[in-house]
Structures are given as structure tokens and as C-alpha cells.
TORFI-548083 format. One record per atom (N, C-alpha, C): residue number from 1; atom name; residue in one letter; z, x negated, y. Coordinates in steps of 0.05 Angstrom, whole numbers, m for minus. Layout:
<atoms>
+-----+----+---+--------+--------+--------+
!   k !  a ! r !     zz !     xx !     yy !
+-----+----+---+--------+--------+--------+
! NUM ! CA ! a !      Z !      X !      Y !
...
+-----+----+---+--------+--------+--------+
</atoms>
This chain:
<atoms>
+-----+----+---+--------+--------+--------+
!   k !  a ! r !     zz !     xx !     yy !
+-----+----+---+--------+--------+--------+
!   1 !  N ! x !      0 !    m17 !    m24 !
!   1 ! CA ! x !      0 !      0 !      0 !
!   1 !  C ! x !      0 !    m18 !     25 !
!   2 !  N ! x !    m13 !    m15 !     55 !
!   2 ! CA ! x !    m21 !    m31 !     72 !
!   2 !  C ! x !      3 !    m20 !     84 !
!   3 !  N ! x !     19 !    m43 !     97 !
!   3 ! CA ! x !     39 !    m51 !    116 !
!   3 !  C ! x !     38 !    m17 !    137 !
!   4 !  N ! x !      9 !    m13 !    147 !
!   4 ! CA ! x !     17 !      4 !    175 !
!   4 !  C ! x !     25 !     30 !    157 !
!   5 !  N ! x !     18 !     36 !    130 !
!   5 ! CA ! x !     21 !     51 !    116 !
!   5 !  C ! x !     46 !     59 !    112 !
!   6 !  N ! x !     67 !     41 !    105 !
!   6 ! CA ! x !     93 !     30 !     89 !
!   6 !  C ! x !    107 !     41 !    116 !
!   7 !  N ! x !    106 !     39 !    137 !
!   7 ! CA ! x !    118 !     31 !    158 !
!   7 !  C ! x !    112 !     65 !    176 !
!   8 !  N ! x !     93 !     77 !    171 !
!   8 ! CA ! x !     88 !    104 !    175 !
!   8 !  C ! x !    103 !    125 !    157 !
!   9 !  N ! x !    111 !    122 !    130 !
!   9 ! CA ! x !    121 !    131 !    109 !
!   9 !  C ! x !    145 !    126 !    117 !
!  10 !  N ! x !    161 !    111 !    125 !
!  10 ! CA ! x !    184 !    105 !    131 !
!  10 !  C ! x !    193 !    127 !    152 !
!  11 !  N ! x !    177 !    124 !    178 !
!  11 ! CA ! x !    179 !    131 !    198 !
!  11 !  C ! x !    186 !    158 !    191 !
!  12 !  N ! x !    164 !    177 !    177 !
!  12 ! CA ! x !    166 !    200 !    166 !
!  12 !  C ! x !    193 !    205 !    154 !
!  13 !  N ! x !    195 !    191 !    142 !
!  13 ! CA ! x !    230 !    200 !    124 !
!  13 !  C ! x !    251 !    194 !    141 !
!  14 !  N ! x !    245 !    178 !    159 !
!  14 ! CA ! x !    273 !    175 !    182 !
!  14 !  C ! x !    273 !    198 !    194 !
!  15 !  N ! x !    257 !    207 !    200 !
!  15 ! CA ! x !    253 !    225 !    217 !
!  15 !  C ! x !    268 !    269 !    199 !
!  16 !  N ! x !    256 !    265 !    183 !
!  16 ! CA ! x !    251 !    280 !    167 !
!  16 !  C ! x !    282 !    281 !    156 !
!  17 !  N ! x !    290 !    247 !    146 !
!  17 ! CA ! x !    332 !    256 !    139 !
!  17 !  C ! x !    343 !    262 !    173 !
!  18 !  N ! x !    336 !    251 !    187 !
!  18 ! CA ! x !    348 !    261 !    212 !
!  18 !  C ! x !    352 !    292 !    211 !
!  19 !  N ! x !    323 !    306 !    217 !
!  19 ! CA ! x !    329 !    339 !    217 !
!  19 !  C ! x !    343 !    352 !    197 !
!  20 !  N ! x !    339 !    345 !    173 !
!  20 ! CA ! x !    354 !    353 !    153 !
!  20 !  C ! x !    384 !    351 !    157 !
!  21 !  N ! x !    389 !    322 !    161 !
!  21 ! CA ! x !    415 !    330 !    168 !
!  21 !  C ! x !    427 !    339 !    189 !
!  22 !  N ! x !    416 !    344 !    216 !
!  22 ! CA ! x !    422 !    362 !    230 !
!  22 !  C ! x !    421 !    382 !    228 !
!  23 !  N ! x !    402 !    394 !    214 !
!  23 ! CA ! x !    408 !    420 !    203 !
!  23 !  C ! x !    435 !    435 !    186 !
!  24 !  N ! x !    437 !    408 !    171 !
!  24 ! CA ! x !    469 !    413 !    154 !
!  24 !  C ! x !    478 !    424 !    170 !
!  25 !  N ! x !    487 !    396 !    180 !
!  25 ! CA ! x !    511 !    390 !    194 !
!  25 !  C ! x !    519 !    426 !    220 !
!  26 !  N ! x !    492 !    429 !    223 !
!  26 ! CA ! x !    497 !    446 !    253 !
!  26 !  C ! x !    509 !    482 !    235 !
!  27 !  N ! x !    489 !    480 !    207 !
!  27 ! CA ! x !    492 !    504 !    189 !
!  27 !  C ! x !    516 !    509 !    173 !
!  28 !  N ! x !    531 !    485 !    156 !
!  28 ! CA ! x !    545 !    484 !    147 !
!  28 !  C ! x !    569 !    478 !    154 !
!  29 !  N ! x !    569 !    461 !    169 !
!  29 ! CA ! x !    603 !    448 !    186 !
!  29 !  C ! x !    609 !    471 !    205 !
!  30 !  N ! x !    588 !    477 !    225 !
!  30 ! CA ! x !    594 !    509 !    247 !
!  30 !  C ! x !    596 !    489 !    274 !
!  31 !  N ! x !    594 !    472 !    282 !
!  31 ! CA ! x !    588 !    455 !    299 !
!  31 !  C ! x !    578 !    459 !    318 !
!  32 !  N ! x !    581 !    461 !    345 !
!  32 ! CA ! x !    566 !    464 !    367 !
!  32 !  C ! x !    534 !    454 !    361 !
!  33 !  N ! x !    512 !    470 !    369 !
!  33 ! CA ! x !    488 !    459 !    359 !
!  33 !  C ! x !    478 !    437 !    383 !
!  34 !  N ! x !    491 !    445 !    407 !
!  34 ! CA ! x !    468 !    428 !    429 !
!  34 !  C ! x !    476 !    393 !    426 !
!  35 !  N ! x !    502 !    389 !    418 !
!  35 ! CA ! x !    513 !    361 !    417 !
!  35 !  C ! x !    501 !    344 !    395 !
!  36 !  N ! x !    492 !    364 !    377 !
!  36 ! CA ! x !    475 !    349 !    351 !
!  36 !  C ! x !    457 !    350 !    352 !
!  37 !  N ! x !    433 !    368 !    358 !
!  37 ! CA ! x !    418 !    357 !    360 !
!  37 !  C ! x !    404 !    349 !    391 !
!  38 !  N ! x !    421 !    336 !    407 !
!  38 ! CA ! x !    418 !    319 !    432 !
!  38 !  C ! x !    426 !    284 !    413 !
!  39 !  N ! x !    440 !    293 !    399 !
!  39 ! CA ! x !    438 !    259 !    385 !
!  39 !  C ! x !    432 !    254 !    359 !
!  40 !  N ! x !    418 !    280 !    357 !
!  40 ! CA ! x !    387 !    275 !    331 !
!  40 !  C ! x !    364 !    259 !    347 !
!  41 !  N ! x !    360 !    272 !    374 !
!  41 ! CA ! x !    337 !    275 !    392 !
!  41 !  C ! x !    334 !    238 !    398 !
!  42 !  N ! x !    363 !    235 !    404 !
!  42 ! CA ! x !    372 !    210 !    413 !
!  42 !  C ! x !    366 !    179 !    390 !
!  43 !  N ! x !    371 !    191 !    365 !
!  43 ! CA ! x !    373 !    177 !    348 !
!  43 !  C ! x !    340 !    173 !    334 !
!  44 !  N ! x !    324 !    199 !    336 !
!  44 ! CA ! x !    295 !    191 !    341 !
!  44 !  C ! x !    286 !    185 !    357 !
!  45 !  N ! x !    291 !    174 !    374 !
!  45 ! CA ! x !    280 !    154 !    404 !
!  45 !  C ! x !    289 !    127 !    396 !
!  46 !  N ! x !    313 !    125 !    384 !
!  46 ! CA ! x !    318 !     93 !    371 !
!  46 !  C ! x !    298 !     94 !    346 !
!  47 !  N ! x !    287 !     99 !    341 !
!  47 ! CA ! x !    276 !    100 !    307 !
!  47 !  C ! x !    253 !     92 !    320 !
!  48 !  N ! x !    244 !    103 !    343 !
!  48 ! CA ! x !    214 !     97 !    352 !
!  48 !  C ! x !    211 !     73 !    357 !
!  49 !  N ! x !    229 !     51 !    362 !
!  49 ! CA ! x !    236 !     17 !    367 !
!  49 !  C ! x !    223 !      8 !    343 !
!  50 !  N ! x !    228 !     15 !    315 !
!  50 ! CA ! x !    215 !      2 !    294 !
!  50 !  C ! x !    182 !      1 !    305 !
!  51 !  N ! x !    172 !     12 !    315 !
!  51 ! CA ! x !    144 !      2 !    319 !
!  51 !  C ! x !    136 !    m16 !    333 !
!  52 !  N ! x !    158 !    m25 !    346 !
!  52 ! CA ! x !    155 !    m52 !    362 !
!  52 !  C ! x !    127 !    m74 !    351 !
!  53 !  N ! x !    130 !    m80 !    331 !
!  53 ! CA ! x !    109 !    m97 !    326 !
!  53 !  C ! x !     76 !    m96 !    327 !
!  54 !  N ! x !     75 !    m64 !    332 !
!  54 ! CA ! x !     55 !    m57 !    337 !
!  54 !  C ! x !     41 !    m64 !    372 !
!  55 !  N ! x !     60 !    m72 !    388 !
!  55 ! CA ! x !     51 !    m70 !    414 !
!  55 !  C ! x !     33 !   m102 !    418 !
!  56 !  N ! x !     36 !   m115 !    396 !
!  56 ! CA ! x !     15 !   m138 !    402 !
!  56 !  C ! x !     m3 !   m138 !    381 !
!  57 !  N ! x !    m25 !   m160 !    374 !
!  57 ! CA ! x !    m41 !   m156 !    347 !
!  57 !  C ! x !    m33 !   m157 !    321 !
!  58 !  N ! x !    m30 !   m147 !    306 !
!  58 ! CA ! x !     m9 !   m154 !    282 !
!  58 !  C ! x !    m32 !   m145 !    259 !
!  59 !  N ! x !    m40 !   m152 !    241 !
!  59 ! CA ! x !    m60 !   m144 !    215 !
!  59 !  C ! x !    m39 !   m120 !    208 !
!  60 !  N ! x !    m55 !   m103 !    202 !
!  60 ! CA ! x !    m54 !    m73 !    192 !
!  60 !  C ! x !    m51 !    m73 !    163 !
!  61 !  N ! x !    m57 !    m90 !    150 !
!  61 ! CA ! x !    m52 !    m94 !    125 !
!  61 !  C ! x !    m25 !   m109 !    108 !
!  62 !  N ! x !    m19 !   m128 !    124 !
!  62 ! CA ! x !     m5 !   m137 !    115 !
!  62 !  C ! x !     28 !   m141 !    132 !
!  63 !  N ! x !     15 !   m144 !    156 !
!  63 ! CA ! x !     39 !   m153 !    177 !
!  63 !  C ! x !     34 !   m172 !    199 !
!  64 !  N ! x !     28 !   m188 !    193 !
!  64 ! CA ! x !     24 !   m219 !    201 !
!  64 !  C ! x !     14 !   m216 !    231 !
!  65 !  N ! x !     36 !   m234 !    247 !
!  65 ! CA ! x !     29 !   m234 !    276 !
!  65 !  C ! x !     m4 !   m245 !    283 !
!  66 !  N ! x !    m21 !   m241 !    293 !
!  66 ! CA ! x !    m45 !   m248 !    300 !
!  66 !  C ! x !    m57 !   m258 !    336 !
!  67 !  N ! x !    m35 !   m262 !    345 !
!  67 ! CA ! x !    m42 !   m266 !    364 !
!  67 !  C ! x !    m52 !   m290 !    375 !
!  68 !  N ! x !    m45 !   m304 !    362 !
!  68 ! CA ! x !    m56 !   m334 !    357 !
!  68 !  C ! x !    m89 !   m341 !    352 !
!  69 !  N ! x !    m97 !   m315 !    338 !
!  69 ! CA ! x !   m122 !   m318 !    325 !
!  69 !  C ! x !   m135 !   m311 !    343 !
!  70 !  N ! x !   m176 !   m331 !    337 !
!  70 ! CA ! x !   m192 !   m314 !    356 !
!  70 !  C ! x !   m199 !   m290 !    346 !
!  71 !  N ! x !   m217 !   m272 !    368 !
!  71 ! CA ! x !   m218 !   m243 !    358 !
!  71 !  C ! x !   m247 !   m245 !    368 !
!  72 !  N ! x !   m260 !   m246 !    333 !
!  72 ! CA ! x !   m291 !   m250 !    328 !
!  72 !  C ! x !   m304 !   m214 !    335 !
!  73 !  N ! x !   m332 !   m214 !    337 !
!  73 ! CA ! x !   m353 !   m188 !    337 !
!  73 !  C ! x !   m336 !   m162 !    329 !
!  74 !  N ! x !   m324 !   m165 !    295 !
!  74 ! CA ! x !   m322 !   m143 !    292 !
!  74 !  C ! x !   m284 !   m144 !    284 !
!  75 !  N ! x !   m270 !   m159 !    299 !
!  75 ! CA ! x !   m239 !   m162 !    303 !
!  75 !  C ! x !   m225 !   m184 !    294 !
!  76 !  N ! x !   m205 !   m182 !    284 !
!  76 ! CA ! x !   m186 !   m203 !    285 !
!  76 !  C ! x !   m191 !   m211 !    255 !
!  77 !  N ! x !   m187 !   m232 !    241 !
!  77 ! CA ! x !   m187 !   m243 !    208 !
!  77 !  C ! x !   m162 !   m247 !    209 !
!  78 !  N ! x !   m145 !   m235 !    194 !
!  78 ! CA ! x !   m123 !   m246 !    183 !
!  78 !  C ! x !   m121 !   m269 !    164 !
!  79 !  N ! x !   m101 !   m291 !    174 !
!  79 ! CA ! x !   m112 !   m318 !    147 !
!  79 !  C ! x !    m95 !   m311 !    127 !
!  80 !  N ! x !    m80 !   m297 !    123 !
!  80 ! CA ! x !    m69 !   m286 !     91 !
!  80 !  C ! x !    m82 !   m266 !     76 !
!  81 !  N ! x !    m83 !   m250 !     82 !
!  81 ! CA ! x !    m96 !   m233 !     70 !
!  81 !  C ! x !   m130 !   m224 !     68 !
!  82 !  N ! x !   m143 !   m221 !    102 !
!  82 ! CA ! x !   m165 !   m232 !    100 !
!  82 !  C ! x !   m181 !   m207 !    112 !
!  83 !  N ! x !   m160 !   m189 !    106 !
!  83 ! CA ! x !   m166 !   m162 !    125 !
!  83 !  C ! x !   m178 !   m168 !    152 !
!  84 !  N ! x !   m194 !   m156 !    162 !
!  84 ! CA ! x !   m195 !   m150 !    193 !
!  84 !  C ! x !   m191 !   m122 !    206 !
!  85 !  N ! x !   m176 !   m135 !    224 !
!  85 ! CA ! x !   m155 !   m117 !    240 !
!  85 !  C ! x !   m168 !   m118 !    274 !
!  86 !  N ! x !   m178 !    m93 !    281 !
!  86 ! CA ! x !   m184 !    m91 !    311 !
!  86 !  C ! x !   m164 !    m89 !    339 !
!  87 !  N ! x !   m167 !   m112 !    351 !
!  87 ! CA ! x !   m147 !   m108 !    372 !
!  87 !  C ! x !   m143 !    m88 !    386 !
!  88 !  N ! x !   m122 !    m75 !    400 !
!  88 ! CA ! x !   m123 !    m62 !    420 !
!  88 !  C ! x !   m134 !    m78 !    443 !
!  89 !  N ! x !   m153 !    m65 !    456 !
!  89 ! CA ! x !   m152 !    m84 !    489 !
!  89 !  C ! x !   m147 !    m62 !    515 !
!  90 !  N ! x !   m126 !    m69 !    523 !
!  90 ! CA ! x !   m123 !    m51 !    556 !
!  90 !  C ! x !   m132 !    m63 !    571 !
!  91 !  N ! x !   m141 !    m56 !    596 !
!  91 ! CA ! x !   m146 !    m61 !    616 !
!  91 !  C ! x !   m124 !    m43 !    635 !
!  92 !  N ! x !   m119 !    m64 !    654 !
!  92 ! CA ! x !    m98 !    m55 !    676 !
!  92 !  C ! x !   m112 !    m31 !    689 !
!  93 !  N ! x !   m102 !     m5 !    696 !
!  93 ! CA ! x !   m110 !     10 !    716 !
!  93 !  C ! x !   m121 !     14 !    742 !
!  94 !  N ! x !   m100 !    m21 !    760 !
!  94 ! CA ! x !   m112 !    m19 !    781 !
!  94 !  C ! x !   m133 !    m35 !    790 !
!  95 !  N ! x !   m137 !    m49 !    758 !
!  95 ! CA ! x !   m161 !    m60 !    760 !
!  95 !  C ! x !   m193 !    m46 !    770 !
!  96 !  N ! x !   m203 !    m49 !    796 !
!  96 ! CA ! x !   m231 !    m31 !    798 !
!  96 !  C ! x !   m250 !    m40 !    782 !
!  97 !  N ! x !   m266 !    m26 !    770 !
!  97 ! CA ! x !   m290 !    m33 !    761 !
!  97 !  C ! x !   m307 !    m49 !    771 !
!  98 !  N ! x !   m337 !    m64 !    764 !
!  98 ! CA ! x !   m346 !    m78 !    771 !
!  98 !  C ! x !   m365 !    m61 !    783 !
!  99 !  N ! x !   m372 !    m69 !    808 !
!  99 ! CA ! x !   m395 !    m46 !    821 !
!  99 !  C ! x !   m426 !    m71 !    819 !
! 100 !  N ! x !   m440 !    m51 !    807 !
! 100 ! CA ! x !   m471 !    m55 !    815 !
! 100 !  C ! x !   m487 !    m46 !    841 !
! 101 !  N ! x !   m511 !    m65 !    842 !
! 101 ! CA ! x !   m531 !    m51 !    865 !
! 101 !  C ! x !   m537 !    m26 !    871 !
! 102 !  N ! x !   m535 !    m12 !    839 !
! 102 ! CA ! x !   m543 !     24 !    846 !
! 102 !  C ! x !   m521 !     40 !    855 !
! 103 !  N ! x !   m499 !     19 !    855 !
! 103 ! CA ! x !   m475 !     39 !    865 !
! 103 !  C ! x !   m475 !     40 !    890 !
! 104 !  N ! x !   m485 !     27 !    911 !
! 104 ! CA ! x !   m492 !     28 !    940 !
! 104 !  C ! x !   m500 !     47 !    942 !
! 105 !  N ! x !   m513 !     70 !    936 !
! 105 ! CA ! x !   m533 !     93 !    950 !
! 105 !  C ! x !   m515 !    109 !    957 !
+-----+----+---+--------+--------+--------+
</atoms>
């Protein structure tokens, strides 16, 4: 199974014991509901941190930081595995575009 895979599956079941057990907890114990799930809500906003590694190039297959690597025609080569993995590329917002001659008119 590929790393972004493993790591999506995860996410899913964190997420998924979270409600569940807020649900218990709010159904079964008799518990005020807004205090639990304000730190269900809370505790899936920390869960969203595990994606961290995603915010730079990382191979999708396996893990492996890539930022080091060049990023050929059709993306990045992972040297372990061998996968290629496509970068994100942003461009800053307040960056303007490049204007051409036809844009004068």
C-alpha cells in the first residue's frame, strides 16, 4: 500500500474513533454535548498536523523527502523507490503576470 494511502486510512479512523466516541460519551455518560464536541472539533484540528509532510515534495509512494531532487518533464524520481511523484508548484499571488505586446490594446 503507497505511503499517501496508509496515511489517508489513518486519517479516516482518527477521525472516525473521534466521532464515535463522542458520540458515546455525549449518549451514554449524559454529558453536556457542546463541551465535547468543541474538543472533538479541537482534537480534529490537531489530527490535521499529521499531514505536515505533505507541505513540501515528499514521493507519494513511499515517503521520502524530495526536495533535494531535480524535478524532470514529467516530476520528481524518487531514488528509493523509483516512483514519480509531481510537485506542487505555487506561485505567490501578488506575483503579476507577465504582460505581452497584445496586452497593450
Amino acid at each position: 500500500m503507497a505511503w499517501i494511502a496508509r496515511l489517508r486510512l489513518r486519517m479516516l479512523a482518527w477521525v472516525a474513533a473521534i466521532g464515535l466516541a463522542t458520540v458515546a460519551t455525549v449518549s451514554f455518560v449524559g454529558l453536556p454535548w457542546i463541551p465535547i464536541v468543541g474538543f472533538a472539533v479541537a482534537f480534529v484540528v490537531g489530527v490535521n498536523k499529521s499531514t505536515r509532510p505533505l507541505e513540501r515534495v515528499t514521493c507519494l509512494q513511499c515517503g521520502l523527502d524530495l526536495t533535494e531532487q531535480p524535478i524532470g518533464q514529467y516530476g520528481v524520481a524518487c531514488p528509493d523507490c523509483g516512483a514519480i511523484s509531481q510537485p506542487l508548484v505555487l506561485t505567490p499571488v501578488d506575483q503579476p503576470a507577465a504582460r505581452t505586446d497584445t496586452d497593450q490594446a
